[in-house]
Backbone bond lengths (Angstrom), bond angles and torsions (degrees), N, CA, C in turn:
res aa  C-N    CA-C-N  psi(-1)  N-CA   C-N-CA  omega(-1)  CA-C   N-CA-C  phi
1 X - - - 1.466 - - 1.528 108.99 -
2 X 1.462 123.73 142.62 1.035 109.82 -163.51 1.624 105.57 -107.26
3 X 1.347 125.01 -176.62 1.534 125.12 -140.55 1.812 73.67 -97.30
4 X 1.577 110.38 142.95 1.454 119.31 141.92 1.394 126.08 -59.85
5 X 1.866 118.43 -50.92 1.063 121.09 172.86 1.564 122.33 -66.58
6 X 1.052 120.06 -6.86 1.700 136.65 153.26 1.304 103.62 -41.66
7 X 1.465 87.69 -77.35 2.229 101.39 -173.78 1.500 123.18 -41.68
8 X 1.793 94.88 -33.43 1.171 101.99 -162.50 1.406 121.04 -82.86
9 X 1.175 104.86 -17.80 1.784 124.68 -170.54 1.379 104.69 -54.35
10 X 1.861 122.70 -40.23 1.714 96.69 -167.24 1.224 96.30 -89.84
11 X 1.402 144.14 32.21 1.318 125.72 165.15 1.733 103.43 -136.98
12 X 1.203 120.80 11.25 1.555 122.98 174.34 1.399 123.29 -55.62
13 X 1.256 103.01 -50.15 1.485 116.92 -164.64 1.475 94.41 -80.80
14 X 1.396 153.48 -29.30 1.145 151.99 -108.45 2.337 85.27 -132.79
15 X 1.827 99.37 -61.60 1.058 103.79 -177.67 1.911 115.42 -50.51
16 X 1.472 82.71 -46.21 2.019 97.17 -173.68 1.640 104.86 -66.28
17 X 1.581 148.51 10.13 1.091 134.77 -120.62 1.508 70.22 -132.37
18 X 1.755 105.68 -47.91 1.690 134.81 172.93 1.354 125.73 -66.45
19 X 1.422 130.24 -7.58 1.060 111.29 177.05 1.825 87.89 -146.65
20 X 1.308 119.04 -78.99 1.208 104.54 -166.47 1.228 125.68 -68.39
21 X 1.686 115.64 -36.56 1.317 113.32 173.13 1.609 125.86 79.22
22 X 1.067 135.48 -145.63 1.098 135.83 -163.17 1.985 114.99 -132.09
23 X 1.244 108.25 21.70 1.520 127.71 -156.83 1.690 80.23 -85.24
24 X 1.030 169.43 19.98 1.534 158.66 -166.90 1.317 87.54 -152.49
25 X 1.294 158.81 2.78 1.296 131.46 -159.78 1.927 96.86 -92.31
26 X 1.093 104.57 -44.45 1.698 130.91 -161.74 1.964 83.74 -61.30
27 X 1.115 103.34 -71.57 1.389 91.07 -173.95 1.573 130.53 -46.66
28 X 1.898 105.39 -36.39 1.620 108.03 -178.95 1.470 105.46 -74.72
29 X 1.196 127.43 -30.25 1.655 121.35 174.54 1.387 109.28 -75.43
30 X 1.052 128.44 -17.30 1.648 112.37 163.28 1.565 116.26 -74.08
31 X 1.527 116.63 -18.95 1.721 110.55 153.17 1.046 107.00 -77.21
32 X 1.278 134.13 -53.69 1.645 119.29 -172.06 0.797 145.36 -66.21
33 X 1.441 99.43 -7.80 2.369 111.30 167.71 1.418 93.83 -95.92
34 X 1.528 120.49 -7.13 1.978 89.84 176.65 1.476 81.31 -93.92
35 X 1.010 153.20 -44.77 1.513 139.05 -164.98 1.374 120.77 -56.56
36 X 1.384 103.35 173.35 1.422 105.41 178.16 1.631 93.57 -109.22
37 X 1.659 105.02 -123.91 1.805 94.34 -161.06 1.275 83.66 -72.71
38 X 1.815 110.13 157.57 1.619 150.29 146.50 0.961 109.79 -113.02
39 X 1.798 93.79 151.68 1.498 137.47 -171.18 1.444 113.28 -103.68
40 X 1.194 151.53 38.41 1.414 127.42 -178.44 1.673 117.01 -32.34
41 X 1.527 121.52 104.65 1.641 92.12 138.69 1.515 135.88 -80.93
42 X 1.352 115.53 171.59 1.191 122.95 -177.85 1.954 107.16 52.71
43 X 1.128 119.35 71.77 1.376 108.00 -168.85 1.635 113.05 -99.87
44 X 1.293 113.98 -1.81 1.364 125.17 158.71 1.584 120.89 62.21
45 X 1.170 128.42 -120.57 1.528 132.84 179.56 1.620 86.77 -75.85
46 X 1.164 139.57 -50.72 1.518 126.25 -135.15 1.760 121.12 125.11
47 X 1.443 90.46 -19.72 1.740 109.99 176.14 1.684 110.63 -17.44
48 X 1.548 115.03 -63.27 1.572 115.26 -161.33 1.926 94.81 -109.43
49 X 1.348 112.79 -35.76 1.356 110.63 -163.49 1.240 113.71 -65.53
50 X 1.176 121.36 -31.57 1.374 132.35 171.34 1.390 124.68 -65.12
51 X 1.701 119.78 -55.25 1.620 103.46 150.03 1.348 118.91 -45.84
52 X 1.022 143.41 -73.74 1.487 148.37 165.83 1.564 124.58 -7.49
53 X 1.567 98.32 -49.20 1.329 98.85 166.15 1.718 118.94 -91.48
54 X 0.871 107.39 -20.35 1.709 112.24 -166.31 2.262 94.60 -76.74
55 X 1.901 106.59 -26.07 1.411 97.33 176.90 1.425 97.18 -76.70
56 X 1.124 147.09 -6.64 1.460 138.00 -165.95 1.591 101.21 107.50
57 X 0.830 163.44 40.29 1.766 146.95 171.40 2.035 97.08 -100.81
58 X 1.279 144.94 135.61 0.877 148.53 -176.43 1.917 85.11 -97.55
59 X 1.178 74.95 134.73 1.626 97.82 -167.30 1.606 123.82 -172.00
60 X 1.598 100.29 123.01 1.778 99.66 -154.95 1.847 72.28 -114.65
61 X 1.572 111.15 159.03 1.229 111.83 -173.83 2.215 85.19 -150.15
62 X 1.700 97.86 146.81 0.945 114.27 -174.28 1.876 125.86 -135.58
63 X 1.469 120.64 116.44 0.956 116.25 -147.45 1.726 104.00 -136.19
64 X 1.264 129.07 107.61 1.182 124.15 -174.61 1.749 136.22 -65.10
65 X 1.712 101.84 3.32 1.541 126.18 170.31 1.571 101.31 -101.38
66 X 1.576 120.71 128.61 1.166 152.65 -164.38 1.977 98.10 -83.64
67 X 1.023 103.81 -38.68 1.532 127.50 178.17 1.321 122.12 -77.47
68 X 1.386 112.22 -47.73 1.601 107.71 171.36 1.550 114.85 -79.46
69 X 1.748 112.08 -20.76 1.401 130.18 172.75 1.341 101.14 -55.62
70 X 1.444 130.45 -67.75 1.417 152.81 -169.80 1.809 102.81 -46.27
71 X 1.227 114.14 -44.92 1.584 128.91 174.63 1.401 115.41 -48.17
72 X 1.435 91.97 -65.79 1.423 123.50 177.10 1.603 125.79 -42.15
73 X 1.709 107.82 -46.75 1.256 135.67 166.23 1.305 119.69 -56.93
74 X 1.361 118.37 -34.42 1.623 140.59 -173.22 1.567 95.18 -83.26
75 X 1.617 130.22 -47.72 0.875 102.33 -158.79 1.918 108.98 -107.51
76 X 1.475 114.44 7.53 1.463 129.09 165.30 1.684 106.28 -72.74
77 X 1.516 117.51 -24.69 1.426 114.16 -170.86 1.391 107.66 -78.20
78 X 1.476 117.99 -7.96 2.006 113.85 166.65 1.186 105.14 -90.12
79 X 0.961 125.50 26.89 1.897 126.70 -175.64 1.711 92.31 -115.86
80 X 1.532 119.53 131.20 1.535 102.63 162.51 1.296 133.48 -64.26
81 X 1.213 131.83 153.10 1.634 146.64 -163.55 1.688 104.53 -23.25
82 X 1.282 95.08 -48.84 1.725 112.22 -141.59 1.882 93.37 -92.14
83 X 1.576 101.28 -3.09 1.888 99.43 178.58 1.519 100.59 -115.47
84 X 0.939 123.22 -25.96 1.471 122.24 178.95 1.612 126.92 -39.44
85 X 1.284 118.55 104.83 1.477 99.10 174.95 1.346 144.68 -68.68
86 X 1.294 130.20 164.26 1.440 126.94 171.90 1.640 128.99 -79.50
87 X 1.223 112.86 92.61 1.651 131.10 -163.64 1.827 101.07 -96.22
88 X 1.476 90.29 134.28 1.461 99.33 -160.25 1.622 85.56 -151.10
89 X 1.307 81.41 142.67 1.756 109.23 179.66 1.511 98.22 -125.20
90 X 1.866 90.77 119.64 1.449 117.58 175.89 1.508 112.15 -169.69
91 X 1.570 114.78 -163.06 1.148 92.27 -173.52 1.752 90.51 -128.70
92 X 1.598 117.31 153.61 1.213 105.31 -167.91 1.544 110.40 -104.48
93 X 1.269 115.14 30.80 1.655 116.78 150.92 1.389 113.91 -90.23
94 X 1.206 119.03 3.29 1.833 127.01 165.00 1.439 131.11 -155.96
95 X 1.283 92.07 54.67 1.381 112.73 177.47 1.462 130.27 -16.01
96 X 1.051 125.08 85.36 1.636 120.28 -163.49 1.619 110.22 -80.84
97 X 1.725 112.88 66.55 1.428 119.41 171.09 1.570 105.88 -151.71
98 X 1.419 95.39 137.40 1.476 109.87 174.87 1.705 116.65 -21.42
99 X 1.357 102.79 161.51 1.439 95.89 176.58 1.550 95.68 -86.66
100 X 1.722 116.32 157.34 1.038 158.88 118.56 2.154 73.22 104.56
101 X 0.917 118.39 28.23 1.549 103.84 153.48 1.462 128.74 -49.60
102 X 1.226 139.73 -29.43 1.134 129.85 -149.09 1.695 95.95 -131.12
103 X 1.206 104.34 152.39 2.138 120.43 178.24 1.286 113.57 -106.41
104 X 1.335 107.72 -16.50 1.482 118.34 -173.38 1.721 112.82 -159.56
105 X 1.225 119.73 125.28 1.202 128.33 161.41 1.181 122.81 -122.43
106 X 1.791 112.22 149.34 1.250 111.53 -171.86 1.017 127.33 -143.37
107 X 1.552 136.89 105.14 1.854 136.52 177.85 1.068 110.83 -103.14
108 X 1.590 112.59 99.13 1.274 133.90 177.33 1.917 101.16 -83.67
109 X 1.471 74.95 168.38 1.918 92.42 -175.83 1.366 123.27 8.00
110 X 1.401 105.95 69.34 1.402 127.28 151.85 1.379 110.83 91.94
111 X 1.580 129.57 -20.39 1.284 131.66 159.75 1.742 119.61 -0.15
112 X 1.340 112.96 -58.29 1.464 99.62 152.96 1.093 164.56 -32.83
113 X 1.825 100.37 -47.75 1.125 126.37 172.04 1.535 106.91 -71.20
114 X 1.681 134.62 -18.41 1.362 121.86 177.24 1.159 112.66 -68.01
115 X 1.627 121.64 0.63 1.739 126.65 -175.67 1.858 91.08 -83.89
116 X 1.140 112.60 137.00 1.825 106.17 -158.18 1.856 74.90 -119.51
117 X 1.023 143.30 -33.97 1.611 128.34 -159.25 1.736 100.98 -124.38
118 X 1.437 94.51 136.32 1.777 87.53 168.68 1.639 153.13 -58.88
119 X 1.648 93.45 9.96 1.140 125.61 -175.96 1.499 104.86 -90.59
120 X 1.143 119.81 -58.34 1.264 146.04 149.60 1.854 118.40 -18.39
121 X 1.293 109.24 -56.54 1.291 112.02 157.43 1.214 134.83 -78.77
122 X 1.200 118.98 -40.84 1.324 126.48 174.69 1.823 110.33 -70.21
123 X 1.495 97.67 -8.46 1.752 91.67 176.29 1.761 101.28 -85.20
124 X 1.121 116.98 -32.89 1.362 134.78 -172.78 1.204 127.53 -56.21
125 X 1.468 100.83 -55.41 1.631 135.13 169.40 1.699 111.44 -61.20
126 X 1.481 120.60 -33.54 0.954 134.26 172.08 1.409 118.17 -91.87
127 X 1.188 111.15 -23.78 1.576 118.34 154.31 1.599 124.22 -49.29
128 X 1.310 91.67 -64.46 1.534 107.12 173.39 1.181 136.00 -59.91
129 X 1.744 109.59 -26.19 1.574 111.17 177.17 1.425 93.74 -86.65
130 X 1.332 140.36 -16.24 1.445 137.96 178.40 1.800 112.13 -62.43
131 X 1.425 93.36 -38.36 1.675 95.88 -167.11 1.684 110.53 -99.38
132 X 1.769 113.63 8.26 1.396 129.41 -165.95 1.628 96.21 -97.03
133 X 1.062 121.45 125.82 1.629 124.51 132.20 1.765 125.11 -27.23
134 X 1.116 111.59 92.02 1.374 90.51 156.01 1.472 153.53 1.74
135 X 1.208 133.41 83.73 1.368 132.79 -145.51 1.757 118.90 75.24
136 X 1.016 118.18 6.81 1.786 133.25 171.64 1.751 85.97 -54.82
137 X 1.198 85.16 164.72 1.754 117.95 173.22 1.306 110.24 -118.37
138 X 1.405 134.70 147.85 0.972 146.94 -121.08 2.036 87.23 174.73
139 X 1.233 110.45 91.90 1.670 125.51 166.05 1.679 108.92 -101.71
140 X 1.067 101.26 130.74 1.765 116.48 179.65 1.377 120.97 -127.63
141 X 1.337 146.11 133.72 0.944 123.02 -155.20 1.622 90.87 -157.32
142 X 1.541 114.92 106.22 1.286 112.67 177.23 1.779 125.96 -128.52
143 X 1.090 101.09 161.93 1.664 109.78 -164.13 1.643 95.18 -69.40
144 X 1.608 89.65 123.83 1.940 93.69 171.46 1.123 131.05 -44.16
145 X 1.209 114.84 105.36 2.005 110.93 161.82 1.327 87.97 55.63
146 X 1.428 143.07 66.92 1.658 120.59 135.74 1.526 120.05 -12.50
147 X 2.082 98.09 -70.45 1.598 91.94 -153.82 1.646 113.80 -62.15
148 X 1.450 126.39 28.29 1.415 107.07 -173.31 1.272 90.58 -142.12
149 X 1.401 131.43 37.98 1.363 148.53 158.94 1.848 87.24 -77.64
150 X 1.431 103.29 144.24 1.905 116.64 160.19 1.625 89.75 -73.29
151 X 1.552 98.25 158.41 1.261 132.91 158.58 1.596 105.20 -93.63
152 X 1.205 113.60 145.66 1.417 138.49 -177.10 1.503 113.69 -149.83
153 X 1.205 106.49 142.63 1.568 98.35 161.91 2.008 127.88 -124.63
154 X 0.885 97.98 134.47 1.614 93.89 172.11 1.812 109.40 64.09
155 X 1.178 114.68 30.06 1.486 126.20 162.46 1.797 108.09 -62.46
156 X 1.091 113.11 127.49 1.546 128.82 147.14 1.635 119.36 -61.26
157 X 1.331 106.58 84.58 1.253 113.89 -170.78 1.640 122.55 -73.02
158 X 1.517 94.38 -59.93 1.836 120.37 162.24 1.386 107.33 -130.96
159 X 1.981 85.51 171.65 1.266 90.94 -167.95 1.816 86.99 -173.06
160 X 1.521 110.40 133.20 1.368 127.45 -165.00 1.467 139.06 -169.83
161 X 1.162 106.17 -140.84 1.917 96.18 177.59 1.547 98.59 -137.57
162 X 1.657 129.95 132.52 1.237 127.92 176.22 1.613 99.92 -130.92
163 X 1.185 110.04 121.27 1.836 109.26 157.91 1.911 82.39 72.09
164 X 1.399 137.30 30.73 1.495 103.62 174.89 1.655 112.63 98.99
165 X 1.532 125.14 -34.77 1.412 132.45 -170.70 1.521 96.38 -96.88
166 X 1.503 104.17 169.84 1.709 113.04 -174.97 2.074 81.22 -98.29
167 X 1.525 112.33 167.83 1.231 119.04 -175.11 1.566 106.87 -162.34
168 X 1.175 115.87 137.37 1.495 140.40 -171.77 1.243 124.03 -131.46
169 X 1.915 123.08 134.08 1.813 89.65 -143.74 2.253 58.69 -133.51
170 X 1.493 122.95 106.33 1.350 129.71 150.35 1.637 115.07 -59.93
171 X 1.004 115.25 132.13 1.631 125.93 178.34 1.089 108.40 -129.96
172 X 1.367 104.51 122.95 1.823 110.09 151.70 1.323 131.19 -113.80
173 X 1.474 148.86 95.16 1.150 143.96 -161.14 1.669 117.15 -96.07
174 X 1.363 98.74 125.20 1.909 113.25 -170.52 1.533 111.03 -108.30
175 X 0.725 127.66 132.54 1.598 141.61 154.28 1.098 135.09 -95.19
176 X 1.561 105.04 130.06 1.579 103.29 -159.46 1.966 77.46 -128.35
177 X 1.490 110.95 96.30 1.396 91.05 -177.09 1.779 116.53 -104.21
178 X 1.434 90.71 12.18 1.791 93.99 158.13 1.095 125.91 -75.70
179 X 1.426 120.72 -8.86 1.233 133.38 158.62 1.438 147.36 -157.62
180 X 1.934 82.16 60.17 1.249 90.61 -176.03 1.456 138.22 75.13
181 X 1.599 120.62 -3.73 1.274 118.32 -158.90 1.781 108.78 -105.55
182 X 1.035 91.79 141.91 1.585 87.40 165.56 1.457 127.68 -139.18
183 X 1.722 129.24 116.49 1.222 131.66 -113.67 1.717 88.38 -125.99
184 X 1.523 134.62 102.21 1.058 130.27 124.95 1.597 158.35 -63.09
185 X 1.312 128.69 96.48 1.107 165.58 -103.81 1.359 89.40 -118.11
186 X 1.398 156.77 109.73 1.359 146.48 -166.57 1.355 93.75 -150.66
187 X 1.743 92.04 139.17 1.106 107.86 171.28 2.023 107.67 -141.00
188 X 0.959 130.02 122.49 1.349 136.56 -166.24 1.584 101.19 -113.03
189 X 1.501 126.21 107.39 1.213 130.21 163.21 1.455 124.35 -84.59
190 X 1.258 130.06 111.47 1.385 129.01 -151.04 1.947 90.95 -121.09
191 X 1.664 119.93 94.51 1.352 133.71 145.56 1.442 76.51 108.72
192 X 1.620 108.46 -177.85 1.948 120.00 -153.79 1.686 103.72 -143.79
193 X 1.341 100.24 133.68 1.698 104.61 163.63 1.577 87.18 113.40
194 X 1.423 110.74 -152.42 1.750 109.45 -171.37 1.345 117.42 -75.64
195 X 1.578 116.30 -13.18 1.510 114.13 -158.09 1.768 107.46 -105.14
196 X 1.907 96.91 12.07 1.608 93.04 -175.70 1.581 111.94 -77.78
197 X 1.296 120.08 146.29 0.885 112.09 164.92 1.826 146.66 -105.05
198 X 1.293 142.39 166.60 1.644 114.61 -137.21 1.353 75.72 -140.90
199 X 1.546 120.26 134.52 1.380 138.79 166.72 1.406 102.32 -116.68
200 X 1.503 110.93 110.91 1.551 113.50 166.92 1.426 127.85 -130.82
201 X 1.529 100.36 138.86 1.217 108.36 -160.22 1.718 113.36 -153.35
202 X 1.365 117.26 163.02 1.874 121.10 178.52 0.980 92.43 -125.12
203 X 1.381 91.96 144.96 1.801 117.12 160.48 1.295 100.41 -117.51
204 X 1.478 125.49 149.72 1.271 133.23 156.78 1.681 121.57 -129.65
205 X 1.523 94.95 141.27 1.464 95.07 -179.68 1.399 125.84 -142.73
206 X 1.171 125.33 131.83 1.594 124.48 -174.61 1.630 129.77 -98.77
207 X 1.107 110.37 140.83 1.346 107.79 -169.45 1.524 107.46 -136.90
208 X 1.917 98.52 127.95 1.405 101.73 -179.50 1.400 105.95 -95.42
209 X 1.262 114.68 163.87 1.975 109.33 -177.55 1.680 98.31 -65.68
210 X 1.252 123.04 172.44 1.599 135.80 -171.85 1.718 94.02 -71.37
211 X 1.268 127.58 -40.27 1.656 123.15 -168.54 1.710 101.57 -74.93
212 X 1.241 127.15 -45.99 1.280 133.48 167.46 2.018 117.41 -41.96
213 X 1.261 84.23 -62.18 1.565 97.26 -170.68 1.793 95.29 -54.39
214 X 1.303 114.29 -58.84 1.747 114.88 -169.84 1.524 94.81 -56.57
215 X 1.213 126.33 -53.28 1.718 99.77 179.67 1.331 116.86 -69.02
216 X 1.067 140.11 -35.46 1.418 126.47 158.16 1.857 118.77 -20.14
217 X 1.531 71.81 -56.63 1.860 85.97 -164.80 1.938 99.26 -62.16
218 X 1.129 109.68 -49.94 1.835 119.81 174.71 1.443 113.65 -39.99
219 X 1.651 93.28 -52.85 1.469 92.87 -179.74 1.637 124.13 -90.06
220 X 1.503 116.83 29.64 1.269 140.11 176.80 1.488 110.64 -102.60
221 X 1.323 121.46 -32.40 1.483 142.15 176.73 1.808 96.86 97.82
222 X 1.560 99.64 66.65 1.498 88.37 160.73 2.104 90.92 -145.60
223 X 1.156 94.90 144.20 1.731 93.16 162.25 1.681 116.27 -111.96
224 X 1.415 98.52 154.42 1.546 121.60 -142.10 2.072 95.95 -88.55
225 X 1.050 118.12 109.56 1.411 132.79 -162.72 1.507 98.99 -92.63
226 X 1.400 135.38 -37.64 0.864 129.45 -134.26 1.845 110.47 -179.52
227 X 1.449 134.40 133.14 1.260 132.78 159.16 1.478 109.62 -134.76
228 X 1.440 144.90 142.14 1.180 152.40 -160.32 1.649 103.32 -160.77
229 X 1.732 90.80 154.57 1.768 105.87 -153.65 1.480 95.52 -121.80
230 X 1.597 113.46 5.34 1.597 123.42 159.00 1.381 114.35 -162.24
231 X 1.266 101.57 -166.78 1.631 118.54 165.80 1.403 128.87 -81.88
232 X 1.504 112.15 22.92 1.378 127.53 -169.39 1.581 114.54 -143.06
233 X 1.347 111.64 -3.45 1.399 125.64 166.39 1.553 127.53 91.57
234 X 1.431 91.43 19.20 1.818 114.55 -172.67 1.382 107.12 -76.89
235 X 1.462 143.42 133.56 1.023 160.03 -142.45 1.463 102.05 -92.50
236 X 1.446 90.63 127.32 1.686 99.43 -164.07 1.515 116.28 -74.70
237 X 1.690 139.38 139.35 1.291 140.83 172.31 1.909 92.02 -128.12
238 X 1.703 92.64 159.15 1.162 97.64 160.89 1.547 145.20 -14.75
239 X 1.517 102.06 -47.54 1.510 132.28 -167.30 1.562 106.38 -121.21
240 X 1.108 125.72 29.53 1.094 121.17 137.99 1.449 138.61 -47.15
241 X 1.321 111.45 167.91 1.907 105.66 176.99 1.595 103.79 -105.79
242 X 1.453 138.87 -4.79 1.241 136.64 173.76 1.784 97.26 -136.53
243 X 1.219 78.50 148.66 1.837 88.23 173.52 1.917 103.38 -119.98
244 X 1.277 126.17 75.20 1.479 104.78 -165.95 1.686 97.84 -125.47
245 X 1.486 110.11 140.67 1.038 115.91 -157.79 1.433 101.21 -131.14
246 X 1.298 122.09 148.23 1.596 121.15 -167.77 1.529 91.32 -139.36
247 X 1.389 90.49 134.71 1.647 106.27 -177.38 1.300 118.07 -121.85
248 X 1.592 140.41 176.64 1.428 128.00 157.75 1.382 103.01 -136.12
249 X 1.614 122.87 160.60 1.096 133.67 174.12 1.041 120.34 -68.36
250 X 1.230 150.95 112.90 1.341 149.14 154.33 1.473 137.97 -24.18
């Protein structure tokens, strides 16, 4: 079966440019210049790791799509030699790094939530306190309450210019709320009339409530430092616009 986040790579950077943007970057580099080495998971095109590294933070980032890696690579090579990070393709329920390598780790925008079974997280979570320093930090940062997003289907979400062509990004969003899932349905139309062409593909993502997720994290061997309702340090509720949570290793 082939990777979603594959499909998704030539239109990632382009979709995120449109909606989320770059509003989290300012906050994750103020952990990563007090830290020593960082971990990105899920580090994708290059989106955050690349500011991060280009301010100075030594920071290796790891991403299990060959495609968003490949992105990523393209865009670390305008950074000089000596700022460039270390991008590694793996998967982050088995972290392939020494123990207690890292001072700081970080799964920004929802990276978590692509773990769809609790096995899945708890391999992850246990991954990470394996490859953490003692007293390391541990930043998480996940998309609000998925499961209480509406379902829709086949909405015209965006619509723009990529590489020169006009582009149209159709969405359908599914809920599977027996377990947690929440199912984006993508469809990316790239140029118009018979010769356009249609990239289709799902993402899925799961979301535990905020009291769930912190015992997870407790019962991983990390204690809970910190929860925030943005990128500015405002005290997190339900209905917040960021869910980001800062932890430490035990």
């Amino acid at each position: 079966m082939s990777n979603p986040w594959d499909a998704y790579a030539p239109f990632y950077d382009w979709e995120n440019e449109r909606t989320f943007g770059r509003r989290d970057i300012a906050w994750w580099k103020a952990f990563a210049l007090r830290a020593g080495r960082t971990l990105q998971l899920g580090c994708g095109t290059g989106r955050l790791i690349v500011p991060l590294a280009r301010a100075g933070a030594p920071i290796t980032g790891i991403d299990f799509s060959a495609a968003m890696l490949d992105k990523a690579r393209v865009r670390a090579r305008r950074l000089p030699r000596d700022r460039r990070p270390g991008l590694v393709r793996g998967d982050i329920r088995a972290l392939a790094f020494s123990d207690r390598t890292f001072s700081l780790v970080l799964a920004p925008y929802g990276v978590l939530q692509s773990l769809t079974t609790d096995a899945d997280l708890d391999a992850t979570l246990a991954s990470v306190a394996r490859v953490m320093e003692p007293g390391g930090t541990f930043g998480i940062d996940l998309v609000p309450d998925l499961p209480s997003w509406q379902s829709y289907r086949k909405e015209m979400r965006l619509r723009g210019r990529l590489g020169g062509a006009g582009i149209k990004l159709v969405e359908s969003v599914r809920q599977d709320r027996r377990r947690g899932l929440t199912i984006f349905d993508e469809e990316f139309i790239v140029g118009t009339g018979p010769r356009a062409r249609r990239h289709k593909f799902s993402l899925t993502f799961r979301t535990l409530g905020m009291a769930a997720f912190l015992n997870r994290l407790l019962d991983a061997g990390f204690s809970i430092h910190a929860v925030y309702g943005d990128y500015r340090g405002e005290v997190w509720t339900r209905k917040s616009d960021a869910w980001v949570v800062v932890a430490r290793k035990r």
